[in-house]
DSSP file (Angstrom, degrees, kcal/mol; ACC not computed):
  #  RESIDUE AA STRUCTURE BP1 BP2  ACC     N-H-->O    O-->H-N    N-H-->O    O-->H-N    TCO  KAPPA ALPHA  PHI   PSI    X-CA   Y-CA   Z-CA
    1    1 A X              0   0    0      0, 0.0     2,-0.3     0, 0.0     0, 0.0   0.000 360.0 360.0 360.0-107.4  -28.8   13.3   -2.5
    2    2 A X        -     0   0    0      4,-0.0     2,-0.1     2,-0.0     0, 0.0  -0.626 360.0-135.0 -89.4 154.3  -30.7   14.3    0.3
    3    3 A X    >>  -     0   0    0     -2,-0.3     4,-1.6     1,-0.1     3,-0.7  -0.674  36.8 -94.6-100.9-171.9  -34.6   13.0    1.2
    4    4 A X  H 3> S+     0   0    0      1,-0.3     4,-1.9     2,-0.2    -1,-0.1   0.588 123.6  50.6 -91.6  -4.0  -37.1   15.1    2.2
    5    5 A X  H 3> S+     0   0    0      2,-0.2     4,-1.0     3,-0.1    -1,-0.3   0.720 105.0  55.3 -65.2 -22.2  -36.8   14.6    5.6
    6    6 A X  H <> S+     0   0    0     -3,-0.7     4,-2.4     2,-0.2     5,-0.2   0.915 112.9  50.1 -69.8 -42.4  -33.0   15.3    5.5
    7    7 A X  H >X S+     0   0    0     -4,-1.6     3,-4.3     2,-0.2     4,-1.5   0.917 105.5  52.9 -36.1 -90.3  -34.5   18.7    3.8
    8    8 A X  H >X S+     0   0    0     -4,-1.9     3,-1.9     1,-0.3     4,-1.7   0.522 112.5  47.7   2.1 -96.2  -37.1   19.4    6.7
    9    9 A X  H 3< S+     0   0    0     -4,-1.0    -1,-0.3     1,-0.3    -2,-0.2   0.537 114.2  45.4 -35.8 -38.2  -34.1   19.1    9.2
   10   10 A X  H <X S+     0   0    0     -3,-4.3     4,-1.9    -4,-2.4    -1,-0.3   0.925 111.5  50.2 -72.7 -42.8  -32.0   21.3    7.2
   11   11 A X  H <X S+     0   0    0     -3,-1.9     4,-2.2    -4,-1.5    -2,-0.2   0.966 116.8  41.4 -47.8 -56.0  -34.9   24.0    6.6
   12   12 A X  H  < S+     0   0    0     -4,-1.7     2,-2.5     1,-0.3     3,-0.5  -0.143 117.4  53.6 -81.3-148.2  -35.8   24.3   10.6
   13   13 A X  H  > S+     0   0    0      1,-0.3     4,-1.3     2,-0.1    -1,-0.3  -0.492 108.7  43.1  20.1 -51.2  -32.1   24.2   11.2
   14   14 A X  H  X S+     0   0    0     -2,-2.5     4,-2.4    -4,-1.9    -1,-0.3   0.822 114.6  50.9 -90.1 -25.4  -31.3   26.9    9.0
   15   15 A X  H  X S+     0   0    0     -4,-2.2     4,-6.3    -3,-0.5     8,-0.2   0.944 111.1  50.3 -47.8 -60.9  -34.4   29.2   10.4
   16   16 A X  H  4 S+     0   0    0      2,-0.2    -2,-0.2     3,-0.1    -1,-0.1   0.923 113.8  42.7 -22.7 -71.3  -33.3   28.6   13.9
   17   17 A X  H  < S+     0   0    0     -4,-1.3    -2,-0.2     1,-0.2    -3,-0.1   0.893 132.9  21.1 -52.0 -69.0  -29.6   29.7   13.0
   18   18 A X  H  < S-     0   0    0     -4,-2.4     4,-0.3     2,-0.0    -3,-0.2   0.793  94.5-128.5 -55.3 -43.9  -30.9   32.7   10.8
   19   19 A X    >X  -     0   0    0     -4,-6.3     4,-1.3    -5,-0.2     3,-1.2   0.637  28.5 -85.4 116.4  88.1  -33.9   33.8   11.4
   20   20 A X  T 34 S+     0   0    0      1,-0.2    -1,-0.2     2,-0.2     4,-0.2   0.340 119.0  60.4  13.8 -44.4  -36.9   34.4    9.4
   21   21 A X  T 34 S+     0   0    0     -2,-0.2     4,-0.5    -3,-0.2     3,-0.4   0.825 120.4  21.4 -80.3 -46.5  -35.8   38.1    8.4
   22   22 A X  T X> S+     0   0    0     -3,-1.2     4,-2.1    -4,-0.3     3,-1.2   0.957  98.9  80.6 -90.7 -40.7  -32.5   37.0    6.7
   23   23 A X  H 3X S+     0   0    0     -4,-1.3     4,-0.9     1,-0.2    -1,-0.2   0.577  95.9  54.0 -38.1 -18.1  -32.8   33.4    5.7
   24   24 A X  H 3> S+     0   0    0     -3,-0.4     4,-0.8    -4,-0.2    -1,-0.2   0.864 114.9  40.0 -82.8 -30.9  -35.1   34.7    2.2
   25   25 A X  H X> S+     0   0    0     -3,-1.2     4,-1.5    -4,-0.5     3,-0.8   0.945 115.5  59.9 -87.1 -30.8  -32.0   37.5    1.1
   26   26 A X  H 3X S+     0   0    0     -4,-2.1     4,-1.0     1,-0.3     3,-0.5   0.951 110.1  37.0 -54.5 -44.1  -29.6   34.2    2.3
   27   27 A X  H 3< S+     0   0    0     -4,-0.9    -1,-0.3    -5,-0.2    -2,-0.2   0.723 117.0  53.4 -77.7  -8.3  -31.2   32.0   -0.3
   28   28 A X  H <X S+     0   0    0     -4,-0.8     4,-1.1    -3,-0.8    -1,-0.2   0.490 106.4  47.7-138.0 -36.9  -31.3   34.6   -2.7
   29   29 A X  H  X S+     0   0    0     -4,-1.5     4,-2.1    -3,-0.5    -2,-0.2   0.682 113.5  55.7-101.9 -17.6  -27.8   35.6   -2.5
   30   30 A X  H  X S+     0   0    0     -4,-1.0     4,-0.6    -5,-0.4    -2,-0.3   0.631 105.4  49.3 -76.3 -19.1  -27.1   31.6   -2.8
   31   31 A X  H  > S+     0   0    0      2,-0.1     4,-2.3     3,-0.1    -2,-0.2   0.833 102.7  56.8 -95.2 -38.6  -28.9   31.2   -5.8
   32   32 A X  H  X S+     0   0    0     -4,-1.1     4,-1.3     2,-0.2    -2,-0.2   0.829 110.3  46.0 -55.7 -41.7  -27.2   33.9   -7.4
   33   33 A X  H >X S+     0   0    0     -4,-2.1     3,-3.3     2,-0.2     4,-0.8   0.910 110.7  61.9 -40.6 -91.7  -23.4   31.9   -6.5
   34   34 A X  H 3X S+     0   0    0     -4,-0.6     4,-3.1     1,-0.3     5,-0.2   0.463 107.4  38.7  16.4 -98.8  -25.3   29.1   -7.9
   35   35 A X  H 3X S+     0   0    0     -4,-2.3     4,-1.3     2,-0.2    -1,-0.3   0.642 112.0  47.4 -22.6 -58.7  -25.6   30.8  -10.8
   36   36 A X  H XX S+     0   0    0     -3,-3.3     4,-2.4    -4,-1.3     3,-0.8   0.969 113.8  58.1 -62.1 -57.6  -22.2   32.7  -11.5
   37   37 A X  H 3X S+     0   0    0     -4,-0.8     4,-3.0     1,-0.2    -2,-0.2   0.911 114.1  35.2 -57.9 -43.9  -20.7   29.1  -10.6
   38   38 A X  H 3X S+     0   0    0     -4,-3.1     4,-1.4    -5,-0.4    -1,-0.2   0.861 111.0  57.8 -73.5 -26.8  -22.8   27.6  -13.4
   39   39 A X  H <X S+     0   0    0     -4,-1.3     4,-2.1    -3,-0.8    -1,-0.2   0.840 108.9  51.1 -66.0 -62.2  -22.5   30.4  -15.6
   40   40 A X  H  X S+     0   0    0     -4,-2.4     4,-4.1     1,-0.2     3,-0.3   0.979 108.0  52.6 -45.0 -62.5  -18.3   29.9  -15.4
   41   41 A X  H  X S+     0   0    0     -4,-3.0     4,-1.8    -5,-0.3    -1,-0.2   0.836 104.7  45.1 -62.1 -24.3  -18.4   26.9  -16.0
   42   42 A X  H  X S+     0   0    0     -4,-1.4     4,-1.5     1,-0.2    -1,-0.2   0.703 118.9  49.5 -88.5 -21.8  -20.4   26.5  -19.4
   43   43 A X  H >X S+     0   0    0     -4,-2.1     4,-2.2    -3,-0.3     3,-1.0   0.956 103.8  54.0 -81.0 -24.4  -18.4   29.4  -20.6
   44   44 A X  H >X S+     0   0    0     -4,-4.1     3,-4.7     1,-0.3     4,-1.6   0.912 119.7  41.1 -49.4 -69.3  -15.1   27.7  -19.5
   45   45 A X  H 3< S+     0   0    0     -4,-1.8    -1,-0.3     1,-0.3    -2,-0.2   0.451 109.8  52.0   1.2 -61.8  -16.5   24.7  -21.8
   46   46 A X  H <X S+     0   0    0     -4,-1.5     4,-1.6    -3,-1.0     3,-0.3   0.578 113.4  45.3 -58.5 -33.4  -17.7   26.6  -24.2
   47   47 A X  H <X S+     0   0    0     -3,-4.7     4,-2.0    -4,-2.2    -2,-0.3   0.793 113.4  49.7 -88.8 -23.8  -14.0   28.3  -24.4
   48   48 A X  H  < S+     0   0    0     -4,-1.6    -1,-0.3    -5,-0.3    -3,-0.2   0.110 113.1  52.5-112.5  16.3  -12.2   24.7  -24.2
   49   49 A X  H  4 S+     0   0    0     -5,-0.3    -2,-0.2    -3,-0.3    -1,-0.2   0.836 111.1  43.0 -65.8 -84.0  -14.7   23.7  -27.1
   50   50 A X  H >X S+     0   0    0     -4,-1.6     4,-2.2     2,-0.2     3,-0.8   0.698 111.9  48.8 -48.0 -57.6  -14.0   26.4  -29.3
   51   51 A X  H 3X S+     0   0    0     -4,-2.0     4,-2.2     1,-0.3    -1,-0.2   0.943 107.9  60.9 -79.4 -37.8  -10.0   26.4  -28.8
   52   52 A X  H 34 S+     0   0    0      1,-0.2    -1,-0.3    -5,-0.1    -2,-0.2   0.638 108.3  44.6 -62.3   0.0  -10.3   22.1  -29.6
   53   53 A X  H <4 S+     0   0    0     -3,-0.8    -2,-0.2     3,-0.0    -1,-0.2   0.641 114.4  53.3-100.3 -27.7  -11.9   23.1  -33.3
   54   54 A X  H  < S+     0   0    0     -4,-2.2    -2,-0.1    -5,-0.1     3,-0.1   0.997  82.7  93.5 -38.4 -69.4   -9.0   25.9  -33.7
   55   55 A X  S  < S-     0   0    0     -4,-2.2     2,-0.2     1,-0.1    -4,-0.0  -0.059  77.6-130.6 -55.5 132.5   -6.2   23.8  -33.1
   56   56 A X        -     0   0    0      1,-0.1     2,-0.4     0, 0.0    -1,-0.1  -0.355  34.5 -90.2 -80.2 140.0   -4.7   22.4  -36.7
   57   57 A X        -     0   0    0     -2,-0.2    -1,-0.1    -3,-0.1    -2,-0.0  -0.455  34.2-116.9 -29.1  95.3   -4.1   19.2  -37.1
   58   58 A X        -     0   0    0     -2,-0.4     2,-0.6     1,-0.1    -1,-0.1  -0.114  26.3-139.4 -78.2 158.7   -0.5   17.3  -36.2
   59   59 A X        -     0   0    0      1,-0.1    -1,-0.1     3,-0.0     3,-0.1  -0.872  34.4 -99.4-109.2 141.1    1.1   15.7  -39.2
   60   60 A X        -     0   0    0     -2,-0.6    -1,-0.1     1,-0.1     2,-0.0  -0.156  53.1 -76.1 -65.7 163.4    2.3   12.8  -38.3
   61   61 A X        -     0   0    0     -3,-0.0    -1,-0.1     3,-0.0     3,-0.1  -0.445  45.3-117.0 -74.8 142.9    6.8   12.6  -37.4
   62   62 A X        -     0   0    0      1,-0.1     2,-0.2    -3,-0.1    -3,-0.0   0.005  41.1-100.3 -39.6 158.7    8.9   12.7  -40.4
   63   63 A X        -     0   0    0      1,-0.0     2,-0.5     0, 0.0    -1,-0.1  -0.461  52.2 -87.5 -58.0 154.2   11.1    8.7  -40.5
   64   64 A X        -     0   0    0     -2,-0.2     9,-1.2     9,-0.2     2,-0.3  -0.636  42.8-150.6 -68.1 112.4   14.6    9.0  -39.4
   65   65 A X  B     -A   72   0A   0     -2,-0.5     2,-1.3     7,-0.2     7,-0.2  -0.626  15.2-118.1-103.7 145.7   16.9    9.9  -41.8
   66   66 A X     >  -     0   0    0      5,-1.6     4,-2.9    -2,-0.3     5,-0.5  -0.716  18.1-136.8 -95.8 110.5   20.5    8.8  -41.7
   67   67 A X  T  4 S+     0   0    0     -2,-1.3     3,-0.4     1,-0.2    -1,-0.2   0.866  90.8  50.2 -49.0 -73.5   22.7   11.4  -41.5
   68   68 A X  T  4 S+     0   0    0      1,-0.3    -1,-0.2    -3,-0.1    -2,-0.0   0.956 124.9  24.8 -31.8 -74.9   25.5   10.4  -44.0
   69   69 A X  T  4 S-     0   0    0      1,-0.1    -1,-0.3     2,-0.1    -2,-0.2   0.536  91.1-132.5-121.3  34.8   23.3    9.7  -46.8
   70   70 A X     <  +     0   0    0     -4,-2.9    -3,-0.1    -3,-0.4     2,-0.1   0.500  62.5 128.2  86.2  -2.9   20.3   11.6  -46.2
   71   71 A X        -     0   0    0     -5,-0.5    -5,-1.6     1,-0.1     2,-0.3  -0.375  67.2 -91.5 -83.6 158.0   17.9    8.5  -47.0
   72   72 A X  B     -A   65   0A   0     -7,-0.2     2,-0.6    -2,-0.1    -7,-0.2  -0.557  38.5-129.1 -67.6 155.2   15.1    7.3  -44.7
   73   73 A X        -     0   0    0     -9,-1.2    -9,-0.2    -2,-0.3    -1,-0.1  -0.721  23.3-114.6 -75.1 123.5   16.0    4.8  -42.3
   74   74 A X        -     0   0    0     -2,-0.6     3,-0.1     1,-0.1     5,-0.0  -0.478  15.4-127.3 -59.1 147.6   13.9    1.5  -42.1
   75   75 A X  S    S+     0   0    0      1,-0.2    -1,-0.1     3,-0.0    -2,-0.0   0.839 111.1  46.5 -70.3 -25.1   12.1    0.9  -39.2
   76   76 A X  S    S+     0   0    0      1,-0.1     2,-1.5     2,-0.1    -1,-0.2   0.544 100.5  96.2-118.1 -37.9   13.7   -2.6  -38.9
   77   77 A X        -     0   0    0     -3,-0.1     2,-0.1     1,-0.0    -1,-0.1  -0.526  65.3-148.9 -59.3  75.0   16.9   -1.2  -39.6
   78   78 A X        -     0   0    0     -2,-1.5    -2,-0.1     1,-0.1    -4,-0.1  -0.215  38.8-109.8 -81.4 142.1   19.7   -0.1  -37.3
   79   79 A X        -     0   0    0     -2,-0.1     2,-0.2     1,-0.1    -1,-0.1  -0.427  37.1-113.5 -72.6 131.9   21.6    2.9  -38.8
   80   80 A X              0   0    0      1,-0.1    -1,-0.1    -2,-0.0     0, 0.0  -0.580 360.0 360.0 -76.8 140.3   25.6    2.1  -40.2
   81   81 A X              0   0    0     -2,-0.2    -1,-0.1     0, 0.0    -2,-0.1   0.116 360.0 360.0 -78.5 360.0   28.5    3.5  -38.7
């Protein structure tokens, strides 16, 4: 992602821009997003987990049944008129 010069350059960059006084409650309040963001997501996960062991099972479709006389149709089989 970044090296640690790219860091450096970011660090004095963001001291300049802030300031000493604010730049610790800035990271502080950035780790704490961090956090809620990560925190969403493992429950979303968790939730989209949960509801895929809920959900029942599909039963596979029924054959076509031919209206007149109520039998299955063959797959191979085009239905009489």
């Amino acid at each position: 992602m970044f090296s640690a010069p790219d860091m450096v350059v970011i660090g004095v960059l963001a001291l300049l821009l802030f300031g000493p006084e604010r730049l610790p409650s800035m990271m502080r309040q950035a780790g704490r997003v961090m956090r809620d963001v990560q925190n969403a997501s493992q429950s979303f996960v968790a939730e989209m987990e949960r509801a895929a062991e809920l959900r029942e099972p599909v039963s596979p479709p029924s054959p076509p049944v031919d209206q007149s006389l109520g039998t299955p149709l063959q797959p191979d089989e085009p239905p009489e008129s």
